[in-house]
DODONU-966454 format. One record per residue (C-alpha): x, y, z negated; residue in one letter; residue number from 1. Coordinates in nm, 4 decimals. Layout:
<rs>
         c1         c2         c3   resn   resi
          X          Y          Z      A    NUM
...
</rs>
This chain:
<rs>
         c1         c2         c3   resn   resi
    12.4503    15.2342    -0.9211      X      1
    12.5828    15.1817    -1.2854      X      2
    12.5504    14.8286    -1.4320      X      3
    12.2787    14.9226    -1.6972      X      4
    12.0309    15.0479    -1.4356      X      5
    12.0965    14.7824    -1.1681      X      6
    12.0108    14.5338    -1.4307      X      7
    12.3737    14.3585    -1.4845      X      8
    12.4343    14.1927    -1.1613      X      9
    12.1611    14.2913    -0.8991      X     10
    11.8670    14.1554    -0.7718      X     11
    11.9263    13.8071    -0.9294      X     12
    11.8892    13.9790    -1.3483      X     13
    11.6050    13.9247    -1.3637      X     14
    11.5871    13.6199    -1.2825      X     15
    11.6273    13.3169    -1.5267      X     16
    11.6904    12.9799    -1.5088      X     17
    11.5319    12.5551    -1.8547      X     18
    11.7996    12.3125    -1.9817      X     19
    11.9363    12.0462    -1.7255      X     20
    12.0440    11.7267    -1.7321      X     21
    12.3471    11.6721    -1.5586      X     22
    12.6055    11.3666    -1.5559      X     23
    12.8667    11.2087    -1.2496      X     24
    12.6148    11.2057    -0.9841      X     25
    12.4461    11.4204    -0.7655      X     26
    12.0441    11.4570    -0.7792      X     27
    11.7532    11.6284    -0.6631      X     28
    11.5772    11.8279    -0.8553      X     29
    11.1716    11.9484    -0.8615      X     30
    11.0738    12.0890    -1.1562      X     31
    10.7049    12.1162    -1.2059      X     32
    10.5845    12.4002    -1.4466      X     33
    10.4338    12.1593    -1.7234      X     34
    10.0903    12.2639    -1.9287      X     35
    10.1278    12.6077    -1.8766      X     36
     9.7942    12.7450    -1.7881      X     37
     9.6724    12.8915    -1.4295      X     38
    10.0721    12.8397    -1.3480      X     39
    10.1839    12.8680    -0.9573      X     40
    10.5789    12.8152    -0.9651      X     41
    10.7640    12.8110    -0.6459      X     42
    10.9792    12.5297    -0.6148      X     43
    11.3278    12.5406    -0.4679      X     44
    11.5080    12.2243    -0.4421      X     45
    11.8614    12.1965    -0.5017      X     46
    12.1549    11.8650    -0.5978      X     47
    12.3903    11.9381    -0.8594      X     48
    12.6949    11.7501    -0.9318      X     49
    12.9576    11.7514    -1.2571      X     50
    13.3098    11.6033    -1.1953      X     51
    13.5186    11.4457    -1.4471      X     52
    13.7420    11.7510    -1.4948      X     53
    13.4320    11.9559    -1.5682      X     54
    13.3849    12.1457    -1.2645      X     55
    12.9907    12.1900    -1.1277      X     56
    12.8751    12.2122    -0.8110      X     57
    12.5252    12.2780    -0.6807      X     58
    12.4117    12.2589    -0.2728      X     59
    12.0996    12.4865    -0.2210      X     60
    11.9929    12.3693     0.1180      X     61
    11.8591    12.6225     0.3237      X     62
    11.7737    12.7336     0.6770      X     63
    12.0210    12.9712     0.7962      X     64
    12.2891    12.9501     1.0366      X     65
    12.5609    13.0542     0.7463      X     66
    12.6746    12.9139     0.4762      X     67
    12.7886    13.1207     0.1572      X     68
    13.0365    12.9670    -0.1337      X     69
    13.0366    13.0959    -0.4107      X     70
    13.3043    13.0308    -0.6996      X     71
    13.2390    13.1566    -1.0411      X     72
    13.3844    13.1112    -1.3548      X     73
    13.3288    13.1765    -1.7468      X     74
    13.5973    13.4823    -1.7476      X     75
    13.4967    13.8217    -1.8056      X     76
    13.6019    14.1443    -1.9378      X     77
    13.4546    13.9410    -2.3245      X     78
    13.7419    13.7327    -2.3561      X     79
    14.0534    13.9648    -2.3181      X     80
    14.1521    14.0756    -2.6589      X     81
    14.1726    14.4279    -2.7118      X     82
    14.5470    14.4997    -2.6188      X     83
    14.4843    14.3916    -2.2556      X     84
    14.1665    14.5277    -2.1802      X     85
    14.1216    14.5410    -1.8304      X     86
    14.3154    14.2222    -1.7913      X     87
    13.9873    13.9947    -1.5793      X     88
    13.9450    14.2690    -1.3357      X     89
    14.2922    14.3351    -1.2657      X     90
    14.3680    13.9662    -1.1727      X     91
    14.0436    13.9696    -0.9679      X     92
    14.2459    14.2344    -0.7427      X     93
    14.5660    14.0805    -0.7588      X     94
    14.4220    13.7465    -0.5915      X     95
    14.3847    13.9726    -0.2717      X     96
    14.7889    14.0775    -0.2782      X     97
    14.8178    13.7287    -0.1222      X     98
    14.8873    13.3892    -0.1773      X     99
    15.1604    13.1526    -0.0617      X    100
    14.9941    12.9927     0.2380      X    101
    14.8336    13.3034     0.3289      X    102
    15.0849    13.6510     0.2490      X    103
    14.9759    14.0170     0.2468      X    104
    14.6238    14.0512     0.3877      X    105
    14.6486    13.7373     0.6213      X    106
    14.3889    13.5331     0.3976      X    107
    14.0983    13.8450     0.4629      X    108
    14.2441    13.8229     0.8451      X    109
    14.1370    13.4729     0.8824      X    110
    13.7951    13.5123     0.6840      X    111
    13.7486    13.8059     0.9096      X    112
    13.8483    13.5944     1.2403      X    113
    13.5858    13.3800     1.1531      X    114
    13.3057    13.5674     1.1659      X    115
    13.2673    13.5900     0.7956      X    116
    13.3087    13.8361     0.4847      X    117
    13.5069    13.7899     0.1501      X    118
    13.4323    13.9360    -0.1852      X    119
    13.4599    13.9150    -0.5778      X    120
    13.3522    14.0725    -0.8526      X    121
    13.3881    14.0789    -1.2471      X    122
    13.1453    14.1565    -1.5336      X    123
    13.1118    14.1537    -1.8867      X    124
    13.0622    13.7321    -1.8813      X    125
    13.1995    13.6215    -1.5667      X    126
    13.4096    13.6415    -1.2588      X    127
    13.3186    13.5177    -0.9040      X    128
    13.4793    13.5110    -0.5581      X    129
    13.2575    13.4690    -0.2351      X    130
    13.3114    13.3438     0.1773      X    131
    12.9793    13.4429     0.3507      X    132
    13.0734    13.2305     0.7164      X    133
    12.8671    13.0965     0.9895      X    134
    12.8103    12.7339     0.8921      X    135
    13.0256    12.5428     1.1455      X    136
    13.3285    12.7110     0.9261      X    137
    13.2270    12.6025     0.5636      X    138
    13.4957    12.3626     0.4920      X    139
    13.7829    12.6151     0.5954      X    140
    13.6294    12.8452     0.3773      X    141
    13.6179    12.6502     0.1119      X    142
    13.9735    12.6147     0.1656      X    143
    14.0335    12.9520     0.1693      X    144
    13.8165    12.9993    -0.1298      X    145
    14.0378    12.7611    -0.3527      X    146
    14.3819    12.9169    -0.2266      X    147
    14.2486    13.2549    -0.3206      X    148
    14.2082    13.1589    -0.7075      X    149
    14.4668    12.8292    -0.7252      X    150
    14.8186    12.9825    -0.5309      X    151
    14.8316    13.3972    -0.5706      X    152
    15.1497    13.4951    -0.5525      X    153
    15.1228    13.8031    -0.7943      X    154
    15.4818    13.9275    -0.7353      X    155
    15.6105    14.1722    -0.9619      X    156
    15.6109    14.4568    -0.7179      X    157
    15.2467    14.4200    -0.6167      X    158
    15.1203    14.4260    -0.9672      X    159
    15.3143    14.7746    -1.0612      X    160
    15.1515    14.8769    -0.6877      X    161
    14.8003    14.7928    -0.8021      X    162
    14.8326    14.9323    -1.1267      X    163
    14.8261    15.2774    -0.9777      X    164
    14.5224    15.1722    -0.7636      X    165
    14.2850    15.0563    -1.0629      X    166
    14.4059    15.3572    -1.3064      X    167
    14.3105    15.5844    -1.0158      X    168
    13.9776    15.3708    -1.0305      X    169
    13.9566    15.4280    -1.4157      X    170
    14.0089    15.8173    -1.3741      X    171
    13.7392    15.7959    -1.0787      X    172
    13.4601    15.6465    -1.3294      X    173
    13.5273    15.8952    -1.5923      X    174
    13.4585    16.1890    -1.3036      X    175
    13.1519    16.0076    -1.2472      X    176
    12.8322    16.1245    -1.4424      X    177
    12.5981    15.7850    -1.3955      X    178
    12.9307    15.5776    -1.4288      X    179
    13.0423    15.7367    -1.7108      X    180
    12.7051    15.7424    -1.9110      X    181
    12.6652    15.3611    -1.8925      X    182
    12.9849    15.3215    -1.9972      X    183
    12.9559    15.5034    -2.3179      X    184
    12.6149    15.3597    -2.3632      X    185
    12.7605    15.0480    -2.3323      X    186
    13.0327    15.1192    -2.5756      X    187
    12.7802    15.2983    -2.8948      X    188
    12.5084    14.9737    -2.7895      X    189
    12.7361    14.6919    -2.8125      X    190
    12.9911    14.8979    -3.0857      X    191
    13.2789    14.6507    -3.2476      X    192
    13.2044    14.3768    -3.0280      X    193
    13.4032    14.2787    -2.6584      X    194
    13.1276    14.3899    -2.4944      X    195
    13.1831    14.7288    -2.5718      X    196
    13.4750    14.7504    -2.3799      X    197
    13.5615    14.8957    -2.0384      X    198
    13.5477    14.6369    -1.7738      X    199
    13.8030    14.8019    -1.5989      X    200
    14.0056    14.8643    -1.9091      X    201
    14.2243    15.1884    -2.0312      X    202
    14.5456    15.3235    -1.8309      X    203
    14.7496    15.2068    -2.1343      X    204
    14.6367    14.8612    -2.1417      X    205
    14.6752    14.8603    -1.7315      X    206
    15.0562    15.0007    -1.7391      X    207
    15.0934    14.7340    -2.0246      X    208
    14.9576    14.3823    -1.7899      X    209
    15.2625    14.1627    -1.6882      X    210
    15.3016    13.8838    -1.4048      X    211
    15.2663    13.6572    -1.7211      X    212
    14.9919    13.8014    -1.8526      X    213
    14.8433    13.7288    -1.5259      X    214
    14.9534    13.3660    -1.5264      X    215
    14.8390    13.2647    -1.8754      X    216
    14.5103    13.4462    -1.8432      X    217
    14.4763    13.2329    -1.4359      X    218
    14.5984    12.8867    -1.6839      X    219
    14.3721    12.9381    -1.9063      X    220
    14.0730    13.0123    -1.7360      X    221
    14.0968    12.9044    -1.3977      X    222
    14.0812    12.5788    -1.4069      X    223
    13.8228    12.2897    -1.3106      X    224
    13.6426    12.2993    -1.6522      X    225
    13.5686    12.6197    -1.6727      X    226
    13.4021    12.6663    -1.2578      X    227
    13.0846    12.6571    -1.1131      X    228
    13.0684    12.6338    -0.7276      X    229
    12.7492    12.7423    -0.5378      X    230
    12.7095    12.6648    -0.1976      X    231
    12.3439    12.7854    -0.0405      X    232
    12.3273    12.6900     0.3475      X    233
    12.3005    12.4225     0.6124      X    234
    12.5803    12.1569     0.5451      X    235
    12.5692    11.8022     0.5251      X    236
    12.5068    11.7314     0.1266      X    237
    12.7691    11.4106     0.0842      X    238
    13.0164    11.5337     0.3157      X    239
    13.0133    11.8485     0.0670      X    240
    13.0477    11.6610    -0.2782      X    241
    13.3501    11.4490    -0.1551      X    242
    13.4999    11.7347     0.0179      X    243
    13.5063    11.9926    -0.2816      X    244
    13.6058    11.6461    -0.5102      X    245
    13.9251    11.6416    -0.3195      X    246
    13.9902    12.0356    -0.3263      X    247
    13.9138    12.0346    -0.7013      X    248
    14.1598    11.7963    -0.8023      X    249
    14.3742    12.0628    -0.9482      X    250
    14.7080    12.0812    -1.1219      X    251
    14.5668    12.2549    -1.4035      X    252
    14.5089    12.0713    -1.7797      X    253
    14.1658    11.9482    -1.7596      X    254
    13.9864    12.1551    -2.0437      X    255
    13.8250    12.4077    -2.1472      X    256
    13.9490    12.7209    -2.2449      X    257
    14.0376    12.7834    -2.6084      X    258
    13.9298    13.1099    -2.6612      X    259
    13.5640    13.0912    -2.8364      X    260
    13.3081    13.2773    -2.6828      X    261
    13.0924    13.3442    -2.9326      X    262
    13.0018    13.7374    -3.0319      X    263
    12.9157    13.8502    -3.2983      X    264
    12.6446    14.1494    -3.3078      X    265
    12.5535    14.3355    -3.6144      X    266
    12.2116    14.3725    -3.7024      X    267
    12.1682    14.7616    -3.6149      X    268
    12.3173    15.0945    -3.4552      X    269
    12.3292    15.4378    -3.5919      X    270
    12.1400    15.6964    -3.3267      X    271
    12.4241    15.8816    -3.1638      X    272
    12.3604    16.1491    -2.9314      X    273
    12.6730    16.2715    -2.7036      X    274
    12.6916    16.5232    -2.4800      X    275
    13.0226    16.5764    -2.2830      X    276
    13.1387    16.9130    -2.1957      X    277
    13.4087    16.8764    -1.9940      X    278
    13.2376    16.6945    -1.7216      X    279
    13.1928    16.9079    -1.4316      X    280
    12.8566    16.8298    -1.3085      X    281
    12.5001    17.0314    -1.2243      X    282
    12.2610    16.8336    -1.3552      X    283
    12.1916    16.6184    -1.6906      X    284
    12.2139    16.3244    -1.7281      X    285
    12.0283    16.0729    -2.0559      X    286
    11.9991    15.7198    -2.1335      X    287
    11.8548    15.5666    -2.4516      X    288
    11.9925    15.2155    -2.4851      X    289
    11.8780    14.9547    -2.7249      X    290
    12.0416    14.6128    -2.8568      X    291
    11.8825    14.3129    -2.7211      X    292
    11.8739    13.9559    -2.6787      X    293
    12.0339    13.8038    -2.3899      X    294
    11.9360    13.5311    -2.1302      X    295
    11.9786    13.2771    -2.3147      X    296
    11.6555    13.3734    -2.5212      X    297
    11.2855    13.4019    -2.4147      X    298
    11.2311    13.6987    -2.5201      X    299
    11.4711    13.8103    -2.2090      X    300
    11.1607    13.7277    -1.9806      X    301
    10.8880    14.0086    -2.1745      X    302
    11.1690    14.2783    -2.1824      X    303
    11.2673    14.2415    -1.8199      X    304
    10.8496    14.2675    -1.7411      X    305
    10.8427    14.5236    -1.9744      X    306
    11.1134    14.7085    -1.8409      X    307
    10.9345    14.6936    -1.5345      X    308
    10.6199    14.8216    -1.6923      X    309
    10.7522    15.1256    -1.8243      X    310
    11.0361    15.2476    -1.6010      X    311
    11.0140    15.0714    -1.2362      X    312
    10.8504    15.2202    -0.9275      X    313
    10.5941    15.5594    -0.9430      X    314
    10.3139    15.3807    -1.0913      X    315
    10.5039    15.3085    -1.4200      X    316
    10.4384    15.5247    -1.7349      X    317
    10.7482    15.7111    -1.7878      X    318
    10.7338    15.8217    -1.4050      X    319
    10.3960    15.9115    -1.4668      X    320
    10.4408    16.0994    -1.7643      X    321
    10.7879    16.2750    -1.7399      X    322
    10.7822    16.3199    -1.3807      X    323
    10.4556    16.3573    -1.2363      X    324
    10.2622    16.5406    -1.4856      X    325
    10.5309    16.7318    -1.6982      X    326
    10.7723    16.7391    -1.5024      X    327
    11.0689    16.7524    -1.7507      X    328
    11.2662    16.4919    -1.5586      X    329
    11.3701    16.4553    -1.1461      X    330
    11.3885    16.0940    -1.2489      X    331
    11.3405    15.8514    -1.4959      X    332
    11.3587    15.4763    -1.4745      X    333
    11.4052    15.1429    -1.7495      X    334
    11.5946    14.8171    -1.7056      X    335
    11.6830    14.5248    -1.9078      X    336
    12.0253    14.3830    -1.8581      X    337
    12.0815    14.0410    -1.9386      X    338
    12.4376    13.8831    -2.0359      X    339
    12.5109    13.5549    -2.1917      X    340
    12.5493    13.6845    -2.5901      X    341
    12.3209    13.9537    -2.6194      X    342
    12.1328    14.2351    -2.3684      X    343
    12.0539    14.5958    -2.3194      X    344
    11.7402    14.7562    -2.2597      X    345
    11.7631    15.1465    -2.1484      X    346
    11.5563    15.4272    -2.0229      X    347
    11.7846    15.6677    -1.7713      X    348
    11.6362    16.0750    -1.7116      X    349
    11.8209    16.2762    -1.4905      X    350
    11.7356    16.6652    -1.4746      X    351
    11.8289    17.0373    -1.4095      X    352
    11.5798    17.2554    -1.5805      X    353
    11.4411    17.0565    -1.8790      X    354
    11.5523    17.0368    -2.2905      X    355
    11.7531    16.7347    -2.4051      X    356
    11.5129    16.7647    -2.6969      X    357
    11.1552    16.8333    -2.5197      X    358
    11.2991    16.5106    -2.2889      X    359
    11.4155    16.2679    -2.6066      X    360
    11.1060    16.3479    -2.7551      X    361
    10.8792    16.2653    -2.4714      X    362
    11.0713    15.9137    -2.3986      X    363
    10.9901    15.8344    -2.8118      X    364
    10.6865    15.9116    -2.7788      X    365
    10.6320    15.6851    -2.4354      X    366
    10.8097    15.4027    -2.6330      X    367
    10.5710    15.4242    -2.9744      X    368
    10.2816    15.4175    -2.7247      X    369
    10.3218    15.1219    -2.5358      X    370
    10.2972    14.9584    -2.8933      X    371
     9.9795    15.1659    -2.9545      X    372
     9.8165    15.1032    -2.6164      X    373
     9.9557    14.7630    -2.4912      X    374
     9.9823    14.7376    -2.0877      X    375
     9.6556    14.6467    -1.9539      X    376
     9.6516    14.3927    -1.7015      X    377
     9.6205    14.6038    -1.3817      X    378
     9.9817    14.7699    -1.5288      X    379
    10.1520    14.3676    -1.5800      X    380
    10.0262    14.2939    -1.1960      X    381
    10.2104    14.5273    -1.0274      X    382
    10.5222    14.4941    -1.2423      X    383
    10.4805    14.1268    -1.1873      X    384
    10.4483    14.1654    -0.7925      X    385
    10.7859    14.3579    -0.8415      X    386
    10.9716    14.1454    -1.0089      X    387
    10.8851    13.8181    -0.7541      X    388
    10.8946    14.0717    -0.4768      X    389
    11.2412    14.0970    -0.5538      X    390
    11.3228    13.7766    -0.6577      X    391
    11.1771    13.6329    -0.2973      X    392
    11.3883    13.8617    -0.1151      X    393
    11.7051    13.7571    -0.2328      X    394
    11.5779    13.4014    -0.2341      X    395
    11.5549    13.4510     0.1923      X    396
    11.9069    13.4588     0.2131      X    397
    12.2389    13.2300     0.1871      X    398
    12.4408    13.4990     0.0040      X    399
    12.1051    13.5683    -0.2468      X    400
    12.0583    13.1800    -0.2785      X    401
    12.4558    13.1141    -0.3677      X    402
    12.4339    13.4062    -0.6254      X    403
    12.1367    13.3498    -0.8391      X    404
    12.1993    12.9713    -0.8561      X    405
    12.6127    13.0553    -0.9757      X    406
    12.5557    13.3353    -1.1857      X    407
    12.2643    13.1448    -1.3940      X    408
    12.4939    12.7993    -1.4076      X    409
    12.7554    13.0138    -1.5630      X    410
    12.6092    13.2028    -1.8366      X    411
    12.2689    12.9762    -1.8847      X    412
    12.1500    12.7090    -1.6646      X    413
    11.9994    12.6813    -1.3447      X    414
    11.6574    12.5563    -1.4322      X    415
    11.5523    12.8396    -1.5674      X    416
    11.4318    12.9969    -1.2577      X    417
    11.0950    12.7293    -1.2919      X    418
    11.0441    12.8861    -1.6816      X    419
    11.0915    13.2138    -1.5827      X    420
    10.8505    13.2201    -1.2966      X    421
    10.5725    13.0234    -1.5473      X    422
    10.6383    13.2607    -1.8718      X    423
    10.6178    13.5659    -1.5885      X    424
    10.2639    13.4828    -1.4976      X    425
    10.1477    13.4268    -1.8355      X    426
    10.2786    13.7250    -2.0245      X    427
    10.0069    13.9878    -2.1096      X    428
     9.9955    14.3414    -2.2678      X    429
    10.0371    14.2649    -2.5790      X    430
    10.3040    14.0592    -2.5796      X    431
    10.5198    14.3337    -2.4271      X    432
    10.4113    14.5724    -2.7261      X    433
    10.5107    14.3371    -3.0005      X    434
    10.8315    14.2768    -2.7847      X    435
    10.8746    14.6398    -2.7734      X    436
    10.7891    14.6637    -3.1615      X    437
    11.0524    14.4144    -3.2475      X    438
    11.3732    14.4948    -3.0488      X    439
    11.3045    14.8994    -2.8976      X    440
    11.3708    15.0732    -3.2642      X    441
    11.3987    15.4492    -3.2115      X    442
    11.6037    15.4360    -3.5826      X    443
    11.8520    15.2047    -3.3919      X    444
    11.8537    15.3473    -3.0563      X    445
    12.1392    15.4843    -2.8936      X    446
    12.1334    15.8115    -2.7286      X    447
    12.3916    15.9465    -2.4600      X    448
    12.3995    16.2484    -2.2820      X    449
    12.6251    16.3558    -1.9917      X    450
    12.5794    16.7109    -1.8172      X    451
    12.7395    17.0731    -1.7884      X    452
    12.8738    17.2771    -2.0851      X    453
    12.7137    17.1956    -2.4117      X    454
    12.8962    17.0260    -2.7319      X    455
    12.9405    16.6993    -2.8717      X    456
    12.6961    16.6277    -3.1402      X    457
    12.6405    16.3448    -3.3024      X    458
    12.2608    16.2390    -3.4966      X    459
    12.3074    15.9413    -3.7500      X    460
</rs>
């Protein structure tokens, strides 16, 4: 499913973590929900500890017979400049070519041998590598972990190998119709700004990556300062702090990165609508995507609820009113996105037999009337049982725990699960319609469609 309907990053975007106070040592932490009213917060406890080169690392504790690590770090597709697009995802890849201890495949072998599973993954803010073990093997895989990102070998013959593999990858996105309308959503939504750009990058800026490329980019950013390790499992707590204190004794220059990553976001966006005729496909496929806050901001928690309200499940409006009783649409569904400088809020339709201008009108007029009629409280309920339902299922597991904890250190901070849980029960109806009066603009909405025949057209 394409990043801007999966909510940027899974089951844990919509969740948010309040500011922490963090120095040498390790701690427990309980946060309570304050004076909000008629507040029940589930509590999660968890240590954190910050070493003197910078790095982080927070122990979940949990009841589970494995362990998963988690190792993320503030480098995304956002700070590559524009002539090496494509650059963060590509060295993700090339960290699996092998690395000296372990050639070839033989570091997935021994992950694999045992018992466990070995992933990464890159986005617009960060990227993170992950060992999901049984628990008796966590410090080996925490070994493993750090060779991965600290020794690849990136030989000069692997990288003209792989960039075959991710321009076939590009070529396969473009063929896709869901993949390829988020990613020129993404591109009109966040225009002139890194976000706009293709996480996986262009075939020109691919051919054009280097083995030093590679290395500066791995100097720069993967270093001590610039990590977050999350570890969610059964493992003894001090044996885990002194451990990953030796490991992270690297030999890289303890500081941060130079590269500034703040964005820049102008104030509005012209209405574009795009249809792509060359795209061989049955059906039609629309999003409308507006410029939003990001996670960072509190007005991240009403837009995810509201997102909820209006597009999420068959009891929300526009399933109600597109699918079920006009049936213009064979789907239709919202989601906020949430990334560290700014977010996304869209509404995705999917049809065969309906008009791209009987559909954009219908989803206008949906939006102006959730301003008119606010969300009664009935309609908040179940988008609030949908939202925790969610949350509490990835919260059951080692690989949800290590996730949601890493990913909010990263781009926010981990507290802000305890805030988002209080604002959650609190919000009402008409908080989501001035929400939606301030950020969902129809005059600075962005409108993409993908589907068979048809023109380009563009509406400014």
């Amino acid at each position: 499913m394409s990043p801007v309907f999966s909510c940027a990053g899974g089951s844990s975007a919509g969740i948010f973590f309040p500011a922490i106070q963090s120095g040498g040592n390790s701690f427990q932490r309980s946060v309570s929900p304050g004076n909000v009213r008629g507040t029940h917060v589930e509590v999660y406890p968890y240590s954190k500890r910050v070493f003197p080169g910078g790095a982080r690392v927070l122990y979940r504790p949990l009841s589970s017979p494995l362990v998963c690590l988690s190792l993320w770090f503030r480098a995304g597709s956002r700070d590559e400049i524009p002539e090496k697009n494509g650059l963060a995802h590509f060295f993700e890849h090339m960290v699996f070519k092998g690395t000296k201890r372990y050639p070839g495949t033989q570091l997935v072998r021994r992950v694999q041998a045992l018992g466990g599973s070995i992933n990464a993954g890159t986005s617009l803010d960060t990227t993170d590598f992950y060992i999901l073990v049984p628990r008796e093997f966590w410090k080996e895989a925490l070994e493993l972990l750090c060779e991965l990102v600290r020794e690849p070998l990136m030989s000069s013959e692997d990288i003209e190998s792989e960039k075959s593999v991710v321009i076939q990858e590009i070529h396969m996105e473009d063929d896709e119709p869901e993949e390829k309308l988020t990613r020129v959503l993404y591109q009109e939504v966040f225009k002139n700004t890194p976000y706009g750009r293709s996480i996986l990058g262009e075939p020109v800026t691919i051919e054009s990556l280097s083995r030093d490329d590679l290395l500066a980019y791995q100097e720069e950013y993967f270093q001590p300062a610039n990590l977050v390790l999350s570890v969610a499992g059964d493992v003894p707590e001090k044996e885990l702090y002194s451990y990953t204190e030796r490991l992270f004794g690297w030999p890289f220059p303890s500081r941060f990165p130079n590269v500034s990553r703040d964005v820049a976001f102008p104030e509005g966006r012209r209405t574009r609508v795009e249809v792509d005729k060359e795209l061989d496909v049955s059906r039609t496929y629309g999003a409308f995507g507006f410029l939003c806050p990001g996670v960072k901001k509190d007005a991240s928690f009403s837009l995810r609820l509201l997102a909820a309200v209006l597009g999420e499940g068959v009891a929300s409006r526009m399933n109600i009113q597109l699918r079920e009783k006009t049936e213009i649409v064979d789907s239709v569904y919202s989601a906020y996105s949430a990334y560290q400088a700014a977010g996304i809020f869209a509404v995705g339709v999917t049809f065969m037999k309906g008009e791209k201008e009987r559909v954009r009108e219908k989803v206008h007029t949906e939006l102006a009337q959730i301003i008119l009629q606010p969300p009664n409280e009935k309609e908040c309920q179940r988008a609030r049982n949908l939202l925790k339902g969610g949350f509490y299922q990835a919260m059951e597991t080692a690989q949800g725990n290590a996730d949601i904890f890493g990913r909010y250190d990263t781009i926010d901070t981990v507290d802000r699960i305890y805030r988002y849980q209080a604002v959650l029960n609190n919000l009402r109806g008409e908080d989501l319609a001035e929400t939606a009066e301030q950020y969902l603009s129809w005059e600075q909405s962005v409108t993409v469609w993908v589907g068979p025949g048809g023109c380009h057209e563009a509406v400014s």
